[in-house]
N, CA, C and O atoms as CSV, one atom per row, in Angstrom:
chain,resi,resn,atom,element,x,y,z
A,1,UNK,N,N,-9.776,15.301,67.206
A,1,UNK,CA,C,-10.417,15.019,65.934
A,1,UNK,C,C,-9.917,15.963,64.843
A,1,UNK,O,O,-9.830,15.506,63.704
A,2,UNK,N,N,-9.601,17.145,65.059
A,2,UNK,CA,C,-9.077,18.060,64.062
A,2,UNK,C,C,-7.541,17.639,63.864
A,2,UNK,O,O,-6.841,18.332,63.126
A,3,UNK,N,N,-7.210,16.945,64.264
A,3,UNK,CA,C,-5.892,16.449,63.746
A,3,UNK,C,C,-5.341,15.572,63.028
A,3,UNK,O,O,-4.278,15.543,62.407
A,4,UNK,N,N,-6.535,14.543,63.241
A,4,UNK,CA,C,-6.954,13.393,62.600
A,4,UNK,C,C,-7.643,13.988,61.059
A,4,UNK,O,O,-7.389,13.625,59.911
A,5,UNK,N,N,-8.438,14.860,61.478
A,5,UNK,CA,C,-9.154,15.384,59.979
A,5,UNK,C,C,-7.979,15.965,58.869
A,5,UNK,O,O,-7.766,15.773,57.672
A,6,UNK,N,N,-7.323,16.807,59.977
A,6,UNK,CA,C,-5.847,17.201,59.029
A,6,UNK,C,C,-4.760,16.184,58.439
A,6,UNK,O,O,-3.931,16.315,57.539
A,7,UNK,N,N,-5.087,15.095,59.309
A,7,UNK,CA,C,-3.933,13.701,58.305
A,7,UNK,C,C,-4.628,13.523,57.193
A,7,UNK,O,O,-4.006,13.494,56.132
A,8,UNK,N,N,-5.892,13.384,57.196
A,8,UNK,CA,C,-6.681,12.663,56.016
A,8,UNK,C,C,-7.108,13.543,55.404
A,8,UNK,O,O,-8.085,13.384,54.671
A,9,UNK,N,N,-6.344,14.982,55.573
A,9,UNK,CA,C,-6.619,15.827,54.255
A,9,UNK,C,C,-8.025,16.597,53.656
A,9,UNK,O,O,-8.381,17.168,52.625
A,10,UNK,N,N,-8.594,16.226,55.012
A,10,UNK,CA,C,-10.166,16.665,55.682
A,10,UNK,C,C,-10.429,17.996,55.845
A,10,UNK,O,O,-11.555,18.002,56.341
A,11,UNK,N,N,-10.033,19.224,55.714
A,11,UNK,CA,C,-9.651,19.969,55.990
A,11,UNK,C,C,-10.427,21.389,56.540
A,11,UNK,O,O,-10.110,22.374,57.207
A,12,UNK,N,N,-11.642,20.876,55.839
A,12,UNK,CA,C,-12.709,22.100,56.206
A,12,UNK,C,C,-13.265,21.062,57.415
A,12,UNK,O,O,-13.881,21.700,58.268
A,13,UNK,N,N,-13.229,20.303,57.561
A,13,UNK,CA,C,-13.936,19.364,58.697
A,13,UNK,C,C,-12.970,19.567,59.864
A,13,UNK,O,O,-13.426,19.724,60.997
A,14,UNK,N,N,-11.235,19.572,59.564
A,14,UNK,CA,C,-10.507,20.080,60.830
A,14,UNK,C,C,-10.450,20.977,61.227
A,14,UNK,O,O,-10.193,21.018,62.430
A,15,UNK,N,N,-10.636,22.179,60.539
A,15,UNK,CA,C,-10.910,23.444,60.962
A,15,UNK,C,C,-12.237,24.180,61.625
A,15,UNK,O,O,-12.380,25.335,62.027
A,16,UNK,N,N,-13.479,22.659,61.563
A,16,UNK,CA,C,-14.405,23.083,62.081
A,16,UNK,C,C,-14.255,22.562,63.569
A,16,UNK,O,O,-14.886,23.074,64.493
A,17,UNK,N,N,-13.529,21.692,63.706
A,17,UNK,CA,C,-13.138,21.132,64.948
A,17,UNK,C,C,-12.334,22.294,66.154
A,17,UNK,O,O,-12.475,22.830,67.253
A,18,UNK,N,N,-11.422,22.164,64.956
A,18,UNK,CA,C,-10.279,23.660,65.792
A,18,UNK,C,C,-11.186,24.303,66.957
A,18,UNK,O,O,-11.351,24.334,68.177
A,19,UNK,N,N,-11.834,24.978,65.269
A,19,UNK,CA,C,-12.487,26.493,65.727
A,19,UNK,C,C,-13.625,25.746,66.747
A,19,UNK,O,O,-13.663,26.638,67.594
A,20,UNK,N,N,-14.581,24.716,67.248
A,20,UNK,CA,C,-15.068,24.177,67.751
A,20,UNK,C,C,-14.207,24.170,69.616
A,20,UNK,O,O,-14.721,24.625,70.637
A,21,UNK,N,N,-12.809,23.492,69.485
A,21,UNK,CA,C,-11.868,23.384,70.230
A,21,UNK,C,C,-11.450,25.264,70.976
A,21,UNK,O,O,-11.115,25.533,72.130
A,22,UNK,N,N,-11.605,26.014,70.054
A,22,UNK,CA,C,-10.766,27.541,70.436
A,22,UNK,C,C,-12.489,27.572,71.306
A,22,UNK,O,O,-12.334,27.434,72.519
A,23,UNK,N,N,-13.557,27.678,71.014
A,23,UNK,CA,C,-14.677,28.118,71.839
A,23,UNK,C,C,-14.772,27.302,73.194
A,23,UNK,O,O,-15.460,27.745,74.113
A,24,UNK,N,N,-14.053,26.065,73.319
A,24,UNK,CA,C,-14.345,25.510,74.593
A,24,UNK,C,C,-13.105,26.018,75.594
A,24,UNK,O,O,-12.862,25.622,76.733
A,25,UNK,N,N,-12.499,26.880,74.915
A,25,UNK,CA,C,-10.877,27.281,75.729
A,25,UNK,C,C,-11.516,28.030,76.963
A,25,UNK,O,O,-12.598,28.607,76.860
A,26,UNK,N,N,-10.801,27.993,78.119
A,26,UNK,CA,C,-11.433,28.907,79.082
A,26,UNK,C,C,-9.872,30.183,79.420
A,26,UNK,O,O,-8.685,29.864,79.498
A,27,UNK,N,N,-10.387,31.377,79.534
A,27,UNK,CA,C,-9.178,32.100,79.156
A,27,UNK,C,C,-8.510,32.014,81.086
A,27,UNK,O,O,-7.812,32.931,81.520
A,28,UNK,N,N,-8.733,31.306,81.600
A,28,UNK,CA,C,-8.235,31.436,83.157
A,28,UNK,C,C,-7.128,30.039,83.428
A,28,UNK,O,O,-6.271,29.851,84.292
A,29,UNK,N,N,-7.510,29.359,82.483
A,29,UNK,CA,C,-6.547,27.987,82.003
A,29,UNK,C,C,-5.067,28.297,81.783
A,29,UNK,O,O,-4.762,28.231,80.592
A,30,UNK,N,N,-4.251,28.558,82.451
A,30,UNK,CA,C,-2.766,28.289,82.670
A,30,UNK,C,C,-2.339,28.059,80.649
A,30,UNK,O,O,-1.523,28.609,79.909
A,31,UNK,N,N,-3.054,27.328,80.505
A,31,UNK,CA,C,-2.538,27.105,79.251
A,31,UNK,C,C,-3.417,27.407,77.979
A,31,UNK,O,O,-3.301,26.673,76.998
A,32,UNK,N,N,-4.442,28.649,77.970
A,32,UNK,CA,C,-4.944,29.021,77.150
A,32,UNK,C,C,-4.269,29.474,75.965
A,32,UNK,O,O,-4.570,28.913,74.912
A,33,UNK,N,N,-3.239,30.569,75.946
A,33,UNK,CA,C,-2.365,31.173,75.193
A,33,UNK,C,C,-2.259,30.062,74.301
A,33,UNK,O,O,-2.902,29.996,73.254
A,34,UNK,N,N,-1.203,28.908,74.823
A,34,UNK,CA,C,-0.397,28.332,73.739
A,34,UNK,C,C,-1.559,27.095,73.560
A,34,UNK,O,O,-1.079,26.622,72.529
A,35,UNK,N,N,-2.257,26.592,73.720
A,35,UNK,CA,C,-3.505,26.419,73.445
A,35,UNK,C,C,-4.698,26.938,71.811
A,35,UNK,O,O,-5.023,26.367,70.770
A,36,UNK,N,N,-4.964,28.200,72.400
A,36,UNK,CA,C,-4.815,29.012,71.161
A,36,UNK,C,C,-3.750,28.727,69.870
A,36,UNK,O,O,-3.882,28.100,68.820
A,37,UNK,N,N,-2.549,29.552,70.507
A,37,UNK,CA,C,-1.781,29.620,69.596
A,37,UNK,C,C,-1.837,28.309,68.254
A,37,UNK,O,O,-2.010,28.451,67.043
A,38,UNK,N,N,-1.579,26.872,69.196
A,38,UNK,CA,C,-2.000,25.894,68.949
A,38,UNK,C,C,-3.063,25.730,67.699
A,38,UNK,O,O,-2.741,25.744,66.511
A,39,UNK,N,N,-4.208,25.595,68.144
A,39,UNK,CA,C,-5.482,25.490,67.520
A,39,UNK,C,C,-5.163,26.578,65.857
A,39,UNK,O,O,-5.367,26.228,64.694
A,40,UNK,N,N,-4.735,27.629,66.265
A,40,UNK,CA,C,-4.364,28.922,65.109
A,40,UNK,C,C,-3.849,27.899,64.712
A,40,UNK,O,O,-4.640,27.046,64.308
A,41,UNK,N,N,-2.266,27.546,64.657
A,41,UNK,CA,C,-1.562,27.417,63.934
A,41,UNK,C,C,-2.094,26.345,63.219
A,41,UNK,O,O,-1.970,26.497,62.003
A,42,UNK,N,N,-2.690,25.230,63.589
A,42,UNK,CA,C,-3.096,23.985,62.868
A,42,UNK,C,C,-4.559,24.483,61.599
A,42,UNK,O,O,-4.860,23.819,60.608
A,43,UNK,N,N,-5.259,25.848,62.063
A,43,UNK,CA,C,-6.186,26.033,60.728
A,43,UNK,C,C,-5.118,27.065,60.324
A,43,UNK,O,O,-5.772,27.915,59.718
A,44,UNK,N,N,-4.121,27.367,60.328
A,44,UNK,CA,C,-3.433,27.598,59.396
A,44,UNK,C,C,-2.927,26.487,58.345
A,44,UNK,O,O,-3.121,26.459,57.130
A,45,UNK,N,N,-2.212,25.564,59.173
A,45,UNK,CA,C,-1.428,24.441,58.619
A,45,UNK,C,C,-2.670,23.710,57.055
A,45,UNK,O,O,-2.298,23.334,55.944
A,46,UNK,N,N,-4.370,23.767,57.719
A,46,UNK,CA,C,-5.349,23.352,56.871
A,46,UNK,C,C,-5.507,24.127,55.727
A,46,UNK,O,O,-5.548,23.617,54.608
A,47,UNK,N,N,-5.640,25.854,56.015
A,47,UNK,CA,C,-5.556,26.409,54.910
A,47,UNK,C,C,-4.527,26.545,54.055
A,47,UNK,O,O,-4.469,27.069,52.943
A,48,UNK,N,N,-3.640,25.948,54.789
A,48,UNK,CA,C,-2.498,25.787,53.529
A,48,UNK,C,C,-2.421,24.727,52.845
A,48,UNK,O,O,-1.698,24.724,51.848
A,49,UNK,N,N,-3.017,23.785,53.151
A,49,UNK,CA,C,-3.180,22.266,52.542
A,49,UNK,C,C,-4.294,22.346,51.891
A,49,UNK,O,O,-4.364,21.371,51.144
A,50,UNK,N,N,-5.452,23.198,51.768
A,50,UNK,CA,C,-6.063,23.676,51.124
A,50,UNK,C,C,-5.214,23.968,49.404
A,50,UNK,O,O,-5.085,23.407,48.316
A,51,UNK,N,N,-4.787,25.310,50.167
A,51,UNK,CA,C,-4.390,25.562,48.486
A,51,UNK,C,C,-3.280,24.503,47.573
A,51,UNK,O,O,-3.237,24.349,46.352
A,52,UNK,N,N,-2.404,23.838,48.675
A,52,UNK,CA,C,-1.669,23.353,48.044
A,52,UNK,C,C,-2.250,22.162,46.927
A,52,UNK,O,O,-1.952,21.887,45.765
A,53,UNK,N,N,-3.263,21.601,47.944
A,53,UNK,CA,C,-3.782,20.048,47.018
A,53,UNK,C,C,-5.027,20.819,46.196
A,53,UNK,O,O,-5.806,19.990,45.726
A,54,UNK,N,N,-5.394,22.188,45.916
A,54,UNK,CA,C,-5.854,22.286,44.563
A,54,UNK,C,C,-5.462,22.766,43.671
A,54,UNK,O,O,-6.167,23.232,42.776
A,55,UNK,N,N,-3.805,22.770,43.708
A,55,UNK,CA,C,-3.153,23.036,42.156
A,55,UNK,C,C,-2.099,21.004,42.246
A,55,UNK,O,O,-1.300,20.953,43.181
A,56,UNK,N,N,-2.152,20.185,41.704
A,56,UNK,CA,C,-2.275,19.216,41.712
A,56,UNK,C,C,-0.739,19.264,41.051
A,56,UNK,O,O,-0.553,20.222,40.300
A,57,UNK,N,N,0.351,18.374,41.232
A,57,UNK,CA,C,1.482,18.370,40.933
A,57,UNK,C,C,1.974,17.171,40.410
A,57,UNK,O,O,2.111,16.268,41.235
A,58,UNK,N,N,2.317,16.897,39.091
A,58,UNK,CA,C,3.007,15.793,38.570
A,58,UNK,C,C,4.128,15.360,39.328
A,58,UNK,O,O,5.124,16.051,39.542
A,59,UNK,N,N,3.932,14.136,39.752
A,59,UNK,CA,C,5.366,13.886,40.644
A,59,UNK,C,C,6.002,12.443,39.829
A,59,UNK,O,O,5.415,11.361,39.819
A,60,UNK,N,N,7.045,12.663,39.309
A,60,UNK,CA,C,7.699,10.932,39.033
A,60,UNK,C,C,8.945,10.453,39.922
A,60,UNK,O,O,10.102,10.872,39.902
A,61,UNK,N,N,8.593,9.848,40.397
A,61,UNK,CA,C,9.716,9.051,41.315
A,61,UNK,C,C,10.506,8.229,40.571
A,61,UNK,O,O,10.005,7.633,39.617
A,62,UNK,N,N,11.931,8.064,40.910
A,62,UNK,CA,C,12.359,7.580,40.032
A,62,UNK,C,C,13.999,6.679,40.514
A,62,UNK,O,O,14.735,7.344,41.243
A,63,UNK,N,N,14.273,5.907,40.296
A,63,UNK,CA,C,15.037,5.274,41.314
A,63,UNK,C,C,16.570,5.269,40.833
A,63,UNK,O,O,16.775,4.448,39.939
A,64,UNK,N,N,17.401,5.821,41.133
A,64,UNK,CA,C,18.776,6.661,41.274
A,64,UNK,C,C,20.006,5.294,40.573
A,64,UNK,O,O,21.005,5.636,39.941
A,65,UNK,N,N,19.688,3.880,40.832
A,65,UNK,CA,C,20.665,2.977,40.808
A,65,UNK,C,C,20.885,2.796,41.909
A,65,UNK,O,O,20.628,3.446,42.922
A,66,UNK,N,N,21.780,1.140,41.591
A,66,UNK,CA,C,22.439,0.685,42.769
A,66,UNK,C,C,23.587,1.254,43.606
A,66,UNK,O,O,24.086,0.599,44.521
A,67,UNK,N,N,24.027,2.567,43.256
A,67,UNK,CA,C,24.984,3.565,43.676
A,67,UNK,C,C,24.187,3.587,44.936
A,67,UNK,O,O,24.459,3.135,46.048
A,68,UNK,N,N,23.066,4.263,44.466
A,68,UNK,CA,C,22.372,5.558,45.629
A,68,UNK,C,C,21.228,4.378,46.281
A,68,UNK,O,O,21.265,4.278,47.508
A,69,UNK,N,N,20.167,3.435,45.506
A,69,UNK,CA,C,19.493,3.155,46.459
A,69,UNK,C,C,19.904,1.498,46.443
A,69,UNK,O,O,20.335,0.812,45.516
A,70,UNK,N,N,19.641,1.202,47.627
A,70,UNK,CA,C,20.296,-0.101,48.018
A,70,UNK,C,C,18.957,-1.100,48.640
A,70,UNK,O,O,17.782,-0.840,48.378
A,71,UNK,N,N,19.361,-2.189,49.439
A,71,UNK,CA,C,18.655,-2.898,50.137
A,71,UNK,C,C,18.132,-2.357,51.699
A,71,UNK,O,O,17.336,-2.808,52.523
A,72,UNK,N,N,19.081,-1.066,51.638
A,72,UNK,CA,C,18.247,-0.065,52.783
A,72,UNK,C,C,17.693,0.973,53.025
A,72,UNK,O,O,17.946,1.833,52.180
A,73,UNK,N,N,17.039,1.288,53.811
A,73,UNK,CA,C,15.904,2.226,53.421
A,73,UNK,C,C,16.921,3.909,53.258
A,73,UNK,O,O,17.648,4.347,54.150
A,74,UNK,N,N,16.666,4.633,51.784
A,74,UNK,CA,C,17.342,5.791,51.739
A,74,UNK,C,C,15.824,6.722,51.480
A,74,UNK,O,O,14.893,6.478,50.713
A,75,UNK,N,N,16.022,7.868,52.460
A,75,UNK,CA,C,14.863,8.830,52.507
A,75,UNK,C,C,15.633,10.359,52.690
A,75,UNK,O,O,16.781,10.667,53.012
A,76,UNK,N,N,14.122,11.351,52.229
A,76,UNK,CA,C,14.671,12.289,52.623
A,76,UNK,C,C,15.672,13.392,51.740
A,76,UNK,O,O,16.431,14.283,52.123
A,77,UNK,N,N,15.317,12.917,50.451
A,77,UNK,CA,C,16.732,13.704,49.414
A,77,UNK,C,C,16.230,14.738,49.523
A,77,UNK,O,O,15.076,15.118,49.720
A,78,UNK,N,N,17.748,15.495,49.297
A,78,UNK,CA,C,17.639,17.150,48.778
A,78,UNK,C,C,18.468,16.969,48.122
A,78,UNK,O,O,19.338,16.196,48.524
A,79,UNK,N,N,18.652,17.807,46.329
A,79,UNK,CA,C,19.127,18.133,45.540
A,79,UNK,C,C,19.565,19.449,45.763
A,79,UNK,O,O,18.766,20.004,46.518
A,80,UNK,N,N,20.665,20.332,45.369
A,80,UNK,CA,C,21.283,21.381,44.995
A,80,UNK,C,C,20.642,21.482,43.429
A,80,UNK,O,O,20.724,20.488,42.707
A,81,UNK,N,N,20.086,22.556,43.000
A,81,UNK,CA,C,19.630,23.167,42.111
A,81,UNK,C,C,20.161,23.127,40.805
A,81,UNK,O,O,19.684,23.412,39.706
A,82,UNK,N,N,21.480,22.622,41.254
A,82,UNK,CA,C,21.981,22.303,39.924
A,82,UNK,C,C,22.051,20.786,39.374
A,82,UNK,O,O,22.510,20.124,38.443
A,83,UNK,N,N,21.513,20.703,40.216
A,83,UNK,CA,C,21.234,18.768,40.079
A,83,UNK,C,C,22.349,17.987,40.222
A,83,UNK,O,O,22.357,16.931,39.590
A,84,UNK,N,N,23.471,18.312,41.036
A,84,UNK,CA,C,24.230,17.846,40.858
A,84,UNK,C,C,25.081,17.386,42.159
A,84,UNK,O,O,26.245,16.987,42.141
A,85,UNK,N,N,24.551,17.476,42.875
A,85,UNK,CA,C,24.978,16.968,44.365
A,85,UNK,C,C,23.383,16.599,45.117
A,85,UNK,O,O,22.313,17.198,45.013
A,86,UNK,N,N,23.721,15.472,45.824
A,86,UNK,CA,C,22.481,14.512,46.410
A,86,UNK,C,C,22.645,14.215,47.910
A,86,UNK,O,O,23.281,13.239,48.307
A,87,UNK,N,N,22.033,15.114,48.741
A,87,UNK,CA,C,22.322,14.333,50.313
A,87,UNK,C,C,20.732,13.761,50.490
A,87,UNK,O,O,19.735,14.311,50.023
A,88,UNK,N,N,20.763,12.405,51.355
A,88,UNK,CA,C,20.085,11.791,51.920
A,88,UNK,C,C,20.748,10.715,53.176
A,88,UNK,O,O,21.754,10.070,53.475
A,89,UNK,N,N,18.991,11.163,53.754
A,89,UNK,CA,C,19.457,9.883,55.073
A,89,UNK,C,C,19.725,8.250,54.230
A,89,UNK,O,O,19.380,7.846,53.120
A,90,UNK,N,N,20.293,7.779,55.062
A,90,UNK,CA,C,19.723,6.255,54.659
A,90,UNK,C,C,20.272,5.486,56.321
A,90,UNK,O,O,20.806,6.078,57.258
A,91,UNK,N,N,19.959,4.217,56.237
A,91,UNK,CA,C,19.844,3.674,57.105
A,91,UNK,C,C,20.504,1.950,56.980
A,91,UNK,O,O,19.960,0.853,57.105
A,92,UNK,N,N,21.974,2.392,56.664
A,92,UNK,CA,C,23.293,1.479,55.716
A,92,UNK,C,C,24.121,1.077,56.778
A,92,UNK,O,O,24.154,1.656,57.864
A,93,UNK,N,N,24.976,-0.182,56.397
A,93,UNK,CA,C,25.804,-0.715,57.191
A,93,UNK,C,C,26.767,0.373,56.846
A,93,UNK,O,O,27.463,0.468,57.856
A,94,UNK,N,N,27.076,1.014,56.202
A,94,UNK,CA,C,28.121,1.732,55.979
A,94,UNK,C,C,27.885,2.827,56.879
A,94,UNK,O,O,29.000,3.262,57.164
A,95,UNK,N,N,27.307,3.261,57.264
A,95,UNK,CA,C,27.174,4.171,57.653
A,95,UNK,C,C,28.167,4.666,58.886
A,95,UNK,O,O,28.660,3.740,59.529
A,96,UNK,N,N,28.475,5.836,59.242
A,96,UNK,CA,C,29.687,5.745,60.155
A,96,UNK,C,C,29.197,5.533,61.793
A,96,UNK,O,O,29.967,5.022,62.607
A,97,UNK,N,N,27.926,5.958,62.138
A,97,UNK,CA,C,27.600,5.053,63.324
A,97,UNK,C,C,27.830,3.493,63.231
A,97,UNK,O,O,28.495,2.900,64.081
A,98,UNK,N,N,27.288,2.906,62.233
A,98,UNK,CA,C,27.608,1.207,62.308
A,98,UNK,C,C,26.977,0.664,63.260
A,98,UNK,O,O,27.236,-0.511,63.520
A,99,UNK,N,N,26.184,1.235,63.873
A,99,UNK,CA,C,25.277,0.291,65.301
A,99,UNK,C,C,23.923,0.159,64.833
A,99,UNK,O,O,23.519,1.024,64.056
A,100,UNK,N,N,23.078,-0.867,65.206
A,100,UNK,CA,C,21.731,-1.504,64.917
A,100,UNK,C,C,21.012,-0.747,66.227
A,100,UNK,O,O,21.310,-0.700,67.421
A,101,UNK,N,N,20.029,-0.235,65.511
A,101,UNK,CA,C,18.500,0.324,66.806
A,101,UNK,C,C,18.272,-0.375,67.501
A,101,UNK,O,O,17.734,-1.249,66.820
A,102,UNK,N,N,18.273,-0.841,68.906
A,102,UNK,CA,C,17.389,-2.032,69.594
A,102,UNK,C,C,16.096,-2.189,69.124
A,102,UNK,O,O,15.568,-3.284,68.932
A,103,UNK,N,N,15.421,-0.788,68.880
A,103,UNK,CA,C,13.802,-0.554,68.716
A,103,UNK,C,C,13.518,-1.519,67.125
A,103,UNK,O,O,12.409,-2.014,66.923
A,104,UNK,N,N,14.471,-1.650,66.274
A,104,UNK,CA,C,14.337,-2.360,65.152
A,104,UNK,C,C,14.784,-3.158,64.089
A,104,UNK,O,O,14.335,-3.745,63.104
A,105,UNK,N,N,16.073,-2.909,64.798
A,105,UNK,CA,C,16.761,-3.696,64.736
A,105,UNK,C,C,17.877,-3.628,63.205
A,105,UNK,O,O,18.376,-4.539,62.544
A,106,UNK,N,N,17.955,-2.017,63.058
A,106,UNK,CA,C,18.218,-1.497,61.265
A,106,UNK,C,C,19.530,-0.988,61.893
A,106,UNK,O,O,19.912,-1.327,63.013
A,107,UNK,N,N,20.276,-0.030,60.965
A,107,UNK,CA,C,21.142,0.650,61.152
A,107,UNK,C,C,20.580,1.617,61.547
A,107,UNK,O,O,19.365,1.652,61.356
A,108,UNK,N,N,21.215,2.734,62.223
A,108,UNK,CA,C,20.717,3.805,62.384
A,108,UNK,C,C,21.240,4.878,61.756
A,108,UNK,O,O,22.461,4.829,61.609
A,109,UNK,N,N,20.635,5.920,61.301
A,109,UNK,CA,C,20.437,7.051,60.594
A,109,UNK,C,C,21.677,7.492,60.575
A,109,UNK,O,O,22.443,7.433,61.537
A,110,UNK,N,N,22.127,8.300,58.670
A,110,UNK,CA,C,23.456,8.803,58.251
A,110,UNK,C,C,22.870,9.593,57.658
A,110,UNK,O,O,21.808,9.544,57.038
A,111,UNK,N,N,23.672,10.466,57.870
A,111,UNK,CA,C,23.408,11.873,56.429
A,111,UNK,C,C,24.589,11.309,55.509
A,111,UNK,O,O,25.753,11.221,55.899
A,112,UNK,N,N,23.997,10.822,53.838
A,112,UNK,CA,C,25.374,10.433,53.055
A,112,UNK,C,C,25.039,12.218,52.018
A,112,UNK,O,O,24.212,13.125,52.111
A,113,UNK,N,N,26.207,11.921,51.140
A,113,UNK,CA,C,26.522,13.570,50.034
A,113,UNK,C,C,26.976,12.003,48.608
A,113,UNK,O,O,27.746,11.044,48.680
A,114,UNK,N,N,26.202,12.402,47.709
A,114,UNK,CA,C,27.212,11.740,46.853
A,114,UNK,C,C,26.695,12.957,45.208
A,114,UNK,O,O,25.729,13.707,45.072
A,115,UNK,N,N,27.543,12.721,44.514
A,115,UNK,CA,C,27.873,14.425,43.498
A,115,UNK,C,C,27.844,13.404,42.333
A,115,UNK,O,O,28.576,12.415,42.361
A,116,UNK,N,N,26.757,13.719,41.022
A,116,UNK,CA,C,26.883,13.633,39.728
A,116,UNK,C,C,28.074,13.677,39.006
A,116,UNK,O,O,28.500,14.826,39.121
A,117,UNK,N,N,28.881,12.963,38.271
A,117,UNK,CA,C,29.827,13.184,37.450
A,117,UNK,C,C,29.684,12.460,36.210
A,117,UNK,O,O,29.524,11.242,36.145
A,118,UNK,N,N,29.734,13.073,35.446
A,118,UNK,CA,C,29.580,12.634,33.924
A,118,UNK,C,C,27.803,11.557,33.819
A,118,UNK,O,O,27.578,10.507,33.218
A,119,UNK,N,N,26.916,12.387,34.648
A,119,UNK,CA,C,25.485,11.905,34.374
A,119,UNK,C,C,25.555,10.448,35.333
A,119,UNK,O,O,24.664,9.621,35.143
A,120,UNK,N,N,26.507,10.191,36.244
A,120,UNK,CA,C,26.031,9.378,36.891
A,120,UNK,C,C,26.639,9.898,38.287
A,120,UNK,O,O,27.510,10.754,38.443
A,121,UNK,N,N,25.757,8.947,39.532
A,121,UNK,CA,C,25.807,9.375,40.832
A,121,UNK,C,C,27.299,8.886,41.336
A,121,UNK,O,O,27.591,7.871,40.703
A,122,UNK,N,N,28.345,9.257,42.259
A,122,UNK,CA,C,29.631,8.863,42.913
A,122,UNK,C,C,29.270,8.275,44.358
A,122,UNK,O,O,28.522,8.882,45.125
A,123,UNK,N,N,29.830,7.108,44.650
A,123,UNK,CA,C,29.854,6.703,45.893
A,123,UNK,C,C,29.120,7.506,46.997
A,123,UNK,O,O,29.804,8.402,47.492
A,124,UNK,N,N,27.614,7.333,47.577
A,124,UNK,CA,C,27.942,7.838,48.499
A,124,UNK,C,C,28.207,8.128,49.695
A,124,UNK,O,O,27.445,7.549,50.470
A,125,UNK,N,N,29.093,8.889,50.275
A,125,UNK,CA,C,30.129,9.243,51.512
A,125,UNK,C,C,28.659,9.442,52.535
A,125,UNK,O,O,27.614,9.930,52.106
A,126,UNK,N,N,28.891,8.873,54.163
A,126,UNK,CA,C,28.572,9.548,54.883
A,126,UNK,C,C,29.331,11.326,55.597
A,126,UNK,O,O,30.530,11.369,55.871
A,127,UNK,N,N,28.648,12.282,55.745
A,127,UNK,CA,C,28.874,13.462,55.859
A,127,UNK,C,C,28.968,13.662,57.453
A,127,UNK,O,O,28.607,14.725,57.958
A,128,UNK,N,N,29.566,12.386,58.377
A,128,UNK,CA,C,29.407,12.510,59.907
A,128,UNK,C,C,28.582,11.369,60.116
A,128,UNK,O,O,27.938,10.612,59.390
A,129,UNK,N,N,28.920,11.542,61.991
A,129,UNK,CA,C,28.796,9.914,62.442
A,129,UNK,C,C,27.551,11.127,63.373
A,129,UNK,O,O,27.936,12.057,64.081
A,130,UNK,N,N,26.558,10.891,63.196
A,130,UNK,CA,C,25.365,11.841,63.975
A,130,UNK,C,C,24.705,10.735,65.430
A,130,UNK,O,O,23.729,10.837,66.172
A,131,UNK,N,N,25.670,9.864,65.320
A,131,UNK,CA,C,24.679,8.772,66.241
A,131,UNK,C,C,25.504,8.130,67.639
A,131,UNK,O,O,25.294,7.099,68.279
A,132,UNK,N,N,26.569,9.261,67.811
A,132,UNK,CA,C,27.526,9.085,69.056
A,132,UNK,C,C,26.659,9.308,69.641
A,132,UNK,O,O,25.975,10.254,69.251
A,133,UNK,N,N,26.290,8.667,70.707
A,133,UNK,CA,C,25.647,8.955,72.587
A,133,UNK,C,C,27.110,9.880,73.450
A,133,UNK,O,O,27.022,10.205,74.634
């Protein structure tokens, strides 16, 4: 239940669980330690979701073009600070694996790089074929 409370952002309610969970631990349990450890780390994970969702953050999403986003699913960007280079997964025929998931039947996962030039995005390259068996 405290984990569930922590998806939904519940947070004083998951941490009452935790700490609920750390009192039923028995310390002769093979797996008390990481158990513990466990339980800690997740009312940590709450008090940090705490502070984060009460300073509230303007977010605009904003969609790159037909360069960068396509008819398949692209997730996952990181920008370089200078705004000027873009890696993301996406999940493209191009991609240099080129094989479909059984589980869904998509492409499977590429890291592409594609670099700003003159205010617009460049082709982008997959950075490796990550999906050799």
């Amino acid at each position: 239940m405290g984990r569930v409370r922590h998806l939904a952002h519940q947070f004083d309610e998951a941490i009452a669980y935790f700490e609920t969970y750390k009192n039923l631990l028995k310390k002769t349990d093979p797996a008390y330690a990481y158990s513990l450890f466990e339980a800690n780390n997740f009312i940590r994970k709450c008090n940090t979701g705490k502070k984060i969702i009460s300073v509230p953050l303007s977010v605009e999403i904003t969609n790159l073009g037909n360069v960068i986003n396509t008819i398949y699913p692209e997730y996952v960007p990181l920008i370089s600070a200078d705004e000027k280079t873009l890696i993301f997964t996406s999940r493209q025929s191009t991609g240099t694996g080129g094989k479909l998931d059984d589980n869904d039947n998509m492409y499977f996962e590429d890291v592409f790089i594609s670099h700003r030039e003159n205010n617009l995005w460049t082709q982008p390259v997959s950075i490796g074929n990550k999906n050799q068996f």
